[in-house]
TORSEKOL-365885 format. One line per 4 residues: for each residue x, y, z of N, C-alpha, C, O. Coordinates in steps of 0.001 Angstrom, whole numbers, plus 500000, padded with zeros to 6 digits. Example, Ala and Ser with C-alpha at 12.3 -4.5 7.8 and 13.67 -1.06 7.14 Angstrom:
REM TORSEKOL-365885
513190,494310,507800,512300,495500,507800,513200,496700,507800,514236,496681,508465 | 512850,497750,507080,513670,498940,507140,512900,500030,507870,513409,501138,508039
REM end
This chain:
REM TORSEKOL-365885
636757,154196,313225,637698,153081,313388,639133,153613,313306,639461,154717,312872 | 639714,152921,313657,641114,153711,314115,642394,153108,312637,642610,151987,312176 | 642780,154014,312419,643669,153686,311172,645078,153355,311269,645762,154123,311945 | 645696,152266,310672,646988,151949,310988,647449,151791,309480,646728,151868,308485
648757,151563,309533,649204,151784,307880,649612,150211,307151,650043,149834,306062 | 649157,149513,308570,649580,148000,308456,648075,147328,307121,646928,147732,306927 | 648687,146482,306657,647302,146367,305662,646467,145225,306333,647197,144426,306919 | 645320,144975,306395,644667,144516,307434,644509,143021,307272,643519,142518,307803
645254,142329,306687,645598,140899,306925,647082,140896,307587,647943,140016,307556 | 647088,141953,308089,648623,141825,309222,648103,142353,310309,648894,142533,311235 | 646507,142792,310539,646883,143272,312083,646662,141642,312954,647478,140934,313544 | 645437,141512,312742,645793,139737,313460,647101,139441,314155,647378,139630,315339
647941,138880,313077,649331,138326,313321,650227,139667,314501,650685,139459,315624 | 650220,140235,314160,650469,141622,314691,650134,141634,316591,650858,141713,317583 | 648731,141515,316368,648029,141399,317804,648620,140219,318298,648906,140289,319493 | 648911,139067,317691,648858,137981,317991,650363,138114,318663,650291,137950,319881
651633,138352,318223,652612,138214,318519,652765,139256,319396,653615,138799,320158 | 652444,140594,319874,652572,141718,320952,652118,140565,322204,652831,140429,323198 | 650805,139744,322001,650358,138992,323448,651175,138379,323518,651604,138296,324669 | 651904,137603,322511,652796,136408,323013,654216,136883,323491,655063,136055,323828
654430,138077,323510,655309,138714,324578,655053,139249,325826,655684,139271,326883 | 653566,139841,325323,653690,139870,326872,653278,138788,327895,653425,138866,329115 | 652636,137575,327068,652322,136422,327969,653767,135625,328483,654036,134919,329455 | 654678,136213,327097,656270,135289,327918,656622,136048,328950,657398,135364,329618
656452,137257,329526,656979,138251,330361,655911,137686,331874,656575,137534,332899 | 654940,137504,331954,653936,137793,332590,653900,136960,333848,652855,136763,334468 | 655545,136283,334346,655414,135788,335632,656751,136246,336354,657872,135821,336076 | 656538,136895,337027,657344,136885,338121,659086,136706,338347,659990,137498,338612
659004,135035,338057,660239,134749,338239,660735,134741,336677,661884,134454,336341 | 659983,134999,336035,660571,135070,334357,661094,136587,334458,662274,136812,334186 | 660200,137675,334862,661031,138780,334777,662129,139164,335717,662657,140276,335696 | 662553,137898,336803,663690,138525,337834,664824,137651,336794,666021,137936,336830
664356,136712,336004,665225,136260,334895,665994,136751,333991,667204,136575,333852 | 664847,137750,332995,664993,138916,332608,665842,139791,332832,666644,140176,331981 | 665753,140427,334565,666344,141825,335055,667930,140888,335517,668890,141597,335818 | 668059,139836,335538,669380,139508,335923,670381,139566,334290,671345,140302,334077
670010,138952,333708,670570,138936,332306,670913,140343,331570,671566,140506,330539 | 670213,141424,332489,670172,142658,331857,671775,143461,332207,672169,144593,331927 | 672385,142416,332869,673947,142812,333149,674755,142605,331868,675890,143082,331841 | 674263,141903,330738,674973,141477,329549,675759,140771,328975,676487,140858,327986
675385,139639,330155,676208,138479,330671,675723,137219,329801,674807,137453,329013 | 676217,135946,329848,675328,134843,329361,675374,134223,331104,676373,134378,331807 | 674054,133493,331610,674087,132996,332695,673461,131514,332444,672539,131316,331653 | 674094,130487,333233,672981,129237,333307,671700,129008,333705,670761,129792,333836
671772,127952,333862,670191,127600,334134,670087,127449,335664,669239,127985,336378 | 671283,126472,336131,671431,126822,337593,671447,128636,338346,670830,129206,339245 | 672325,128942,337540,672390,130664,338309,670787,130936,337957,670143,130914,339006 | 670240,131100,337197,669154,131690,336855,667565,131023,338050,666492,131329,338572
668330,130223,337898,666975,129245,338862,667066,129662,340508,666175,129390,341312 | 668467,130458,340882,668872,130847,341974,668522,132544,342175,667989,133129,343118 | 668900,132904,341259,668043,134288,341287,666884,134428,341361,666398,135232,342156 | 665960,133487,340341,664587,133522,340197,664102,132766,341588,662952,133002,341958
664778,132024,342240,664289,131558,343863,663324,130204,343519,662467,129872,344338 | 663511,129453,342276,662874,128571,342150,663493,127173,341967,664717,127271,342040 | 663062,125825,341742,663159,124610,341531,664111,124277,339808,663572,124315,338702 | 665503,123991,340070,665963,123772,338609,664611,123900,337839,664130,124898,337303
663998,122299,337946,662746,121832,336805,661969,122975,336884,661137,123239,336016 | 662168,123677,337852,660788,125124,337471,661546,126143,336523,660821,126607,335642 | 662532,126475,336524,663287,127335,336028,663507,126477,334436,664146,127349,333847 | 663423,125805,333846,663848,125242,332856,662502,125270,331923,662424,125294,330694
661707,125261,332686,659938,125889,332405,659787,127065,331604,659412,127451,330496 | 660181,127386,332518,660475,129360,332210,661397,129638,331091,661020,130227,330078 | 663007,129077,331325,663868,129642,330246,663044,128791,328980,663106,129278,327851 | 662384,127693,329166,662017,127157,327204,660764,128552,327137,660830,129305,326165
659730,128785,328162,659230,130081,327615,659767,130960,327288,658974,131447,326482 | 660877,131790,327324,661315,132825,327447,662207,132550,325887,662536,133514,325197 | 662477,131326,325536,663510,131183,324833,661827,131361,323482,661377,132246,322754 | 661606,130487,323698,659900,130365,322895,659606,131781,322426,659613,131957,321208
659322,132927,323306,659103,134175,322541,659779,134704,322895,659781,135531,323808 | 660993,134118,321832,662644,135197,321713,662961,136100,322487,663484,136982,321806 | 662938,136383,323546,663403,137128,323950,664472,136662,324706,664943,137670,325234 | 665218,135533,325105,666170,135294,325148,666824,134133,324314,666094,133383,323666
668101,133984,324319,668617,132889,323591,669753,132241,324224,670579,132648,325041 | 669566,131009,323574,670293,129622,324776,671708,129365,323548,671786,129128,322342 | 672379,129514,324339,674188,128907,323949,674783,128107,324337,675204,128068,325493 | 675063,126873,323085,675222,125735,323342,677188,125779,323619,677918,125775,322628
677784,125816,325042,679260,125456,324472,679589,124125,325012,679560,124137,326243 | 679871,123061,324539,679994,121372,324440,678597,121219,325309,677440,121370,324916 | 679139,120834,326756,678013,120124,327369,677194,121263,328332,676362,120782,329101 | 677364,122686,328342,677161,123407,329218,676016,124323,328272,676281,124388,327072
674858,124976,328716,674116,125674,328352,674111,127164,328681,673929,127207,329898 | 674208,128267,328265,674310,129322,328700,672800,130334,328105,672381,129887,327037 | 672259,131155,328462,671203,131840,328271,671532,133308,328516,671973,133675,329605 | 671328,134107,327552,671251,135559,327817,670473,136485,326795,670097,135997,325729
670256,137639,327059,668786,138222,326538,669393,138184,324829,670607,138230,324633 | 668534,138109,323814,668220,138191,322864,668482,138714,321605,668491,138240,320469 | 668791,140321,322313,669086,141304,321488,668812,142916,322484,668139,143202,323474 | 669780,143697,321532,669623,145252,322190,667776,145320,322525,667247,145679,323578
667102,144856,321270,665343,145461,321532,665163,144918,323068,665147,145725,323997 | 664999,143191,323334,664515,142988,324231,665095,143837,325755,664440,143872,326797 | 666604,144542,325535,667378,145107,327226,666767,146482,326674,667292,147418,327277 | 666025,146822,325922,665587,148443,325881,664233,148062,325944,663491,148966,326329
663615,146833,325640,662006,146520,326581,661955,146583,327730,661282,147466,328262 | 662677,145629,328488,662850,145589,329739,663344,146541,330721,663234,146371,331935 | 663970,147693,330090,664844,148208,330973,663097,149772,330191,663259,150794,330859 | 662102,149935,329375,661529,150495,329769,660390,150006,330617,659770,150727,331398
660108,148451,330365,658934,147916,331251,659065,148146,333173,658283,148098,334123 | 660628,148423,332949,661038,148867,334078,660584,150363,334645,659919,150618,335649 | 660946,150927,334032,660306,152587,334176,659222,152951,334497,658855,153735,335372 | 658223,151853,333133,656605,152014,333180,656053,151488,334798,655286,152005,335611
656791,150313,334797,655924,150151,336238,656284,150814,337448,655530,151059,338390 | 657657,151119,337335,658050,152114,338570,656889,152768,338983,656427,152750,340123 | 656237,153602,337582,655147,154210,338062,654031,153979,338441,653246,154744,339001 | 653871,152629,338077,652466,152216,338928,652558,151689,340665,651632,151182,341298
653728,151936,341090,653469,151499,342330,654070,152357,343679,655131,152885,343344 | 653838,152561,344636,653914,153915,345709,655609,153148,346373,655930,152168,347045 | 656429,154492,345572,657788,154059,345827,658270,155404,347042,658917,156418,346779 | 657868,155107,347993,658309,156310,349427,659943,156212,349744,660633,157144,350158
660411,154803,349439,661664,154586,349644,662027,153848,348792,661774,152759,349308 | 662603,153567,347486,663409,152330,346603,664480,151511,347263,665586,151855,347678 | 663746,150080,347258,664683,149291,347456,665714,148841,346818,666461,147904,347101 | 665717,149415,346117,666991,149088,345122,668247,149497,346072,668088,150568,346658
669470,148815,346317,670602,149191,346574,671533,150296,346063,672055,150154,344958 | 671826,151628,346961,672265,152690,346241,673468,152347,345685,674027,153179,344971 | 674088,151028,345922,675477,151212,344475,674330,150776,343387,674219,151834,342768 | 673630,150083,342924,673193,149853,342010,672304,151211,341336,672449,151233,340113
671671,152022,341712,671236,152371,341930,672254,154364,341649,671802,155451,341291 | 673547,153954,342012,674599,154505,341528,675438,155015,339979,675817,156023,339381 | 675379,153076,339839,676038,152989,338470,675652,151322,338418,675495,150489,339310 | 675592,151267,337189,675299,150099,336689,674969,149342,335133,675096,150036,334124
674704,148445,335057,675351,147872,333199,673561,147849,332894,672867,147105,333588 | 673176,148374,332241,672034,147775,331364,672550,147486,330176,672963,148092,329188 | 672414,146406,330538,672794,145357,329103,674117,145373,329077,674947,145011,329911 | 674249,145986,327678,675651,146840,327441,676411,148186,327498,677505,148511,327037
675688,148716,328052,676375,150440,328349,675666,150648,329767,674953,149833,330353 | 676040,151970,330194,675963,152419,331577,675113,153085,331825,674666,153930,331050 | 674545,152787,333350,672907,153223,333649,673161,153490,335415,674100,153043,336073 | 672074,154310,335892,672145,154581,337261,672696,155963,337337,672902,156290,336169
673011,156861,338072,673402,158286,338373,674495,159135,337994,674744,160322,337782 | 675051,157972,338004,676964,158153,336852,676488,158559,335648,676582,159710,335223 | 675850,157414,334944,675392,157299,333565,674691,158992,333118,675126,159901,332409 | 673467,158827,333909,672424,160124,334139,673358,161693,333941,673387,162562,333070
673917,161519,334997,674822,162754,334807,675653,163322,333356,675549,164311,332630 | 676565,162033,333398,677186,162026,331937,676661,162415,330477,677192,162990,329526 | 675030,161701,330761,674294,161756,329479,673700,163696,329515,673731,164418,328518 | 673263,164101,330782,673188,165657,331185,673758,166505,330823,673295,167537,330336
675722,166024,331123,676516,166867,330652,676874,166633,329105,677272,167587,328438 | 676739,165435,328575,677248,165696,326977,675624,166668,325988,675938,167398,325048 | 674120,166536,326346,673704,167285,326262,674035,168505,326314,674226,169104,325256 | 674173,169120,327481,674631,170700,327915,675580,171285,327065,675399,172417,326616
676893,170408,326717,677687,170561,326132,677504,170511,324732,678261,171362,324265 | 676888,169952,323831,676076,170105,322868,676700,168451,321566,676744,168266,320350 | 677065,167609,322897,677984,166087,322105,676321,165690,321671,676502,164857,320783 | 674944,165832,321815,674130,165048,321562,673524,166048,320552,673927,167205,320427
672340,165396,319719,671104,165717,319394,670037,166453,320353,670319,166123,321505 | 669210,167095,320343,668518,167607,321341,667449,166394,321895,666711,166551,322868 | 667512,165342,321198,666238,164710,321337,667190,163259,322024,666659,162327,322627 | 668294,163358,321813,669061,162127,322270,669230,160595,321330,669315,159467,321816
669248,161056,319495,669111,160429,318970,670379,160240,317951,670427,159477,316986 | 671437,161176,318441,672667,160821,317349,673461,161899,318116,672861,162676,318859 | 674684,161957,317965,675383,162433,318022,675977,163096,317186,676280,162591,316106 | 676409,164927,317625,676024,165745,317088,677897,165768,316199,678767,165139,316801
678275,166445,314951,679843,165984,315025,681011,166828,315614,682157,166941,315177 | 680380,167454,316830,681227,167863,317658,681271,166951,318617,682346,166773,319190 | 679736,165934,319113,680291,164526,319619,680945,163983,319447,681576,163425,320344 | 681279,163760,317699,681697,162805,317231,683507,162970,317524,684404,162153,317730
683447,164510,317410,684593,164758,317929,685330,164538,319073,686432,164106,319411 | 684376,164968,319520,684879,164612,321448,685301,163096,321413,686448,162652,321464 | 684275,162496,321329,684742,160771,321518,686072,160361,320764,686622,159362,321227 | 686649,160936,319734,687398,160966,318936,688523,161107,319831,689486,160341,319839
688326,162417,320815,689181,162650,321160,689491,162159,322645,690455,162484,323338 | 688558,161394,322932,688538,160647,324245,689030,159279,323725,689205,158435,324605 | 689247,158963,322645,690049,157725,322024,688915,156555,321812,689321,155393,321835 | 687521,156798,321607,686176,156011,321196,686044,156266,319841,685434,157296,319552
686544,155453,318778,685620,155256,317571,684531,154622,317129,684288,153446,317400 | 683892,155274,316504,682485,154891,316371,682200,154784,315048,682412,155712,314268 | 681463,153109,314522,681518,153221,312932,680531,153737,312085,679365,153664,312473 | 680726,154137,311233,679747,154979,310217,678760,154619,309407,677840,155234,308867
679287,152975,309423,678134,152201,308948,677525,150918,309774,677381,149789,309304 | 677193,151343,311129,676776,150267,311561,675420,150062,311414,674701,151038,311198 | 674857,148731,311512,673411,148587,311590,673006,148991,312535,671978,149652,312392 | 673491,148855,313834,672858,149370,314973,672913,150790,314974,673837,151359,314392
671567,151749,315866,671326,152710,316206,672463,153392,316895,672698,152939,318015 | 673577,154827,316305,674275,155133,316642,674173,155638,318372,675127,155490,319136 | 672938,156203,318769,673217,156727,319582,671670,156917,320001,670917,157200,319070 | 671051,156787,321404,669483,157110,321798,669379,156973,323349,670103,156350,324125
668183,157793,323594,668253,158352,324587,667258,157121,325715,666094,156774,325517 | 668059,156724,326735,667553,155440,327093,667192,155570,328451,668078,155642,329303 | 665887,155612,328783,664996,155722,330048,665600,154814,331242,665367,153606,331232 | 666415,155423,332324,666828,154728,333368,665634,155025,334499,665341,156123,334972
664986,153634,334817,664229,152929,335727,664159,153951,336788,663187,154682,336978 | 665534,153955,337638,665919,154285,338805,666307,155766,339154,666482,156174,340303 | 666434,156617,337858,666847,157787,337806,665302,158844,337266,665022,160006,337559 | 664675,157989,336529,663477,158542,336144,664036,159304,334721,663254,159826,333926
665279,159286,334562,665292,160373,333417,666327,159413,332635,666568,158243,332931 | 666889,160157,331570,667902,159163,330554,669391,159403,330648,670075,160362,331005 | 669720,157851,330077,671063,157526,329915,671490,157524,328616,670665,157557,327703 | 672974,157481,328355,673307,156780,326904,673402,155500,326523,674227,154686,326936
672213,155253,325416,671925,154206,324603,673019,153674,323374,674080,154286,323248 | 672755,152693,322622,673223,152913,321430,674605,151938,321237,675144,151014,321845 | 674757,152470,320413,676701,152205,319800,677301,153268,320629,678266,152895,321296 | 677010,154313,320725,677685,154980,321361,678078,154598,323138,679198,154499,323638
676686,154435,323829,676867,154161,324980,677414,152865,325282,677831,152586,326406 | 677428,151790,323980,678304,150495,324942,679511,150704,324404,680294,149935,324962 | 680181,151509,323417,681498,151975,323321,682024,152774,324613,683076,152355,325096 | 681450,153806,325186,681846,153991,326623,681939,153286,327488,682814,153461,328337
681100,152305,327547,681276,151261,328484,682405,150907,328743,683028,151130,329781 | 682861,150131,327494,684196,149418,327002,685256,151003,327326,686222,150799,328062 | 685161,151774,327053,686221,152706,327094,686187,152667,328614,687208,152198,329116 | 685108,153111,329568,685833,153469,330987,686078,152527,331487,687035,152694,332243
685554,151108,331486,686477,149547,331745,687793,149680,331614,688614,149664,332532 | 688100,149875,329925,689390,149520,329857,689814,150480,330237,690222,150685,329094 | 690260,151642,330956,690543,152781,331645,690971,152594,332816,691850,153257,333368 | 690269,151516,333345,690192,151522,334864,688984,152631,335196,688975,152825,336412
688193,153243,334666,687507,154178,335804,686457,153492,336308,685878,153892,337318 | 685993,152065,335477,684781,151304,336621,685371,150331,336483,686185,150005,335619 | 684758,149511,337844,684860,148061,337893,683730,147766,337817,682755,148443,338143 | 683795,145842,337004,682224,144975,336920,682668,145004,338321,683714,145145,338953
680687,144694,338648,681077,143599,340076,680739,142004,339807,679544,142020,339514 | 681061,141039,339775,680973,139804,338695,679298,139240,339760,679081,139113,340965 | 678820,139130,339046,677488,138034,339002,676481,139242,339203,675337,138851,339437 | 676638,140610,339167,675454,141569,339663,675956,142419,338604,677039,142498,338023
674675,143128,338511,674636,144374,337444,675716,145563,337984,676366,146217,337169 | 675831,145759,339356,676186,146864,340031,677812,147112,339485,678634,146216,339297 | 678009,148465,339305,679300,148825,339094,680043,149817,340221,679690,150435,341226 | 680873,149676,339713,681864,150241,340960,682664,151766,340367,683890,151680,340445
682457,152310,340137,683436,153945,339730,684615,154472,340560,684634,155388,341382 | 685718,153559,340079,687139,154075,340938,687068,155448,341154,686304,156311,340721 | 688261,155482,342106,688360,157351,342216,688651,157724,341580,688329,158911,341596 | 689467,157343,340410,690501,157502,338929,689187,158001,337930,689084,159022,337251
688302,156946,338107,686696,157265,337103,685745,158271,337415,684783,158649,336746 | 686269,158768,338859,685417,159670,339404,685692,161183,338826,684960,162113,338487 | 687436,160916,338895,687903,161953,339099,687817,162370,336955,687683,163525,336552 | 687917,161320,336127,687958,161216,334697,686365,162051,334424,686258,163170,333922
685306,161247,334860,684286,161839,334324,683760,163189,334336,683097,163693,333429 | 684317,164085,336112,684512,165459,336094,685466,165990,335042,685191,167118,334633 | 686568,165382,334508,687308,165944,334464,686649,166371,332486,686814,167415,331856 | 685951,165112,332064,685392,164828,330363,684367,165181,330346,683952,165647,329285
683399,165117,331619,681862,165597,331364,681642,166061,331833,680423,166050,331662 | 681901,166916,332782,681093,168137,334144,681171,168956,333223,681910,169021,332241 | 680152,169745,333690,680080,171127,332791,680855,172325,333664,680939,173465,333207
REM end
């Protein structure tokens, strides 16, 4: 029999709540729900019902499921409702449930759009080929952990000196190595990676593109990230 360290009036409950995520995940237009929100946005019920390609009343179905096993949460401001994912866990579920299935299905050509596909927001920090690279070169350079789980304090330095502070006591996970879908390999996760975010925004070196995940990398950002992370 297989041994777990859980004491065995918790595996039940245990089993019980893993299905009831993946039964909230398990349609379609709930996960194009999902992958839209994964921009880090709060969106309505109308936008959401337009992405997902369905009927308001069908979509309102879905967000009370979705809201039901937490994985997203609804924001009340006066008369307007807003919905967006949950927490960091659920955009690092999704963004690996993303990965996992990549591989189950015969991808000869990805439809994914190459700006997206380029650069782009998971969640809160940066994902797509920009990201990939960046996370390559602060490896090489030796700003990471080998395993992609903290930053090393010559990272800590660098960012320091790229004008990113990073706090020492946060609850959240300083820094981890985060499986991009589309690249097959990893990005920067963490406190660290949505502090870059915010740093090459306010920089000017990317632009959002407003209602889509996809980002835009000025020439200014092009020319910044050779200039901070190429090896």
């Amino acid at each position: 029999m297989l041994k777990t360290s859980l004491p065995p009036d918790n595996h039940a409950g245990l089993e019980q709540a893993i299905a009831a995520v993946a039964a909230a995940m398990a349609d379609a237009s709930r996960v194009k729900m999902l992958c839209a929100l994964m921009d880090g946005r709060a969106w309505t019920a109308t936008e959401l019902s337009a992405v997902a390609d369905v009927a308001p009343s069908t979509a309102s179905g879905h967000l009370a499921r979705l809201v039901e096993g937490k994985l997203i949460a609804c924001l009340a401001q006066g008369r307007h409702r807003y919905y967006r994912l949950a927490g960091h866990d659920v955009a690092v579920l999704v963004e690996q449930m993303m990965g996992l299935s990549w591989n189950r299905i015969t991808p000869p050509e990805t439809t994914a759009p190459k700006a997206m596909r380029d650069a782009r927001t998971c969640y809160d920090h940066l994902a797509g080929a920009v990201a990939v690279q960046i996370y390559d070169d602060m490896q090489a350079e030796g700003w990471l952990e080998e395993d992609g789980s903290a930053l090393t304090l010559y990272g800590r330095e660098q960012f320091l000196q790229l004008g990113i502070s990073l706090s020492a006591h946060s609850r959240r996970k300083a820094c981890c190595a985060c499986l991009d879908w589309s690249e097959r390999r990893f990005h920067l996760g963490g406190e660290a990676g949505a502090a870059l975010l915010i740093h090459l925004e306010s920089k000017g070196w990317i632009q959002r593109v407003v209602g889509f995940r996809e980002v835009v990398v000025t020439a200014s950002g092009r020319s910044a990230v050779k200039k901070h992370f190429s090896r």
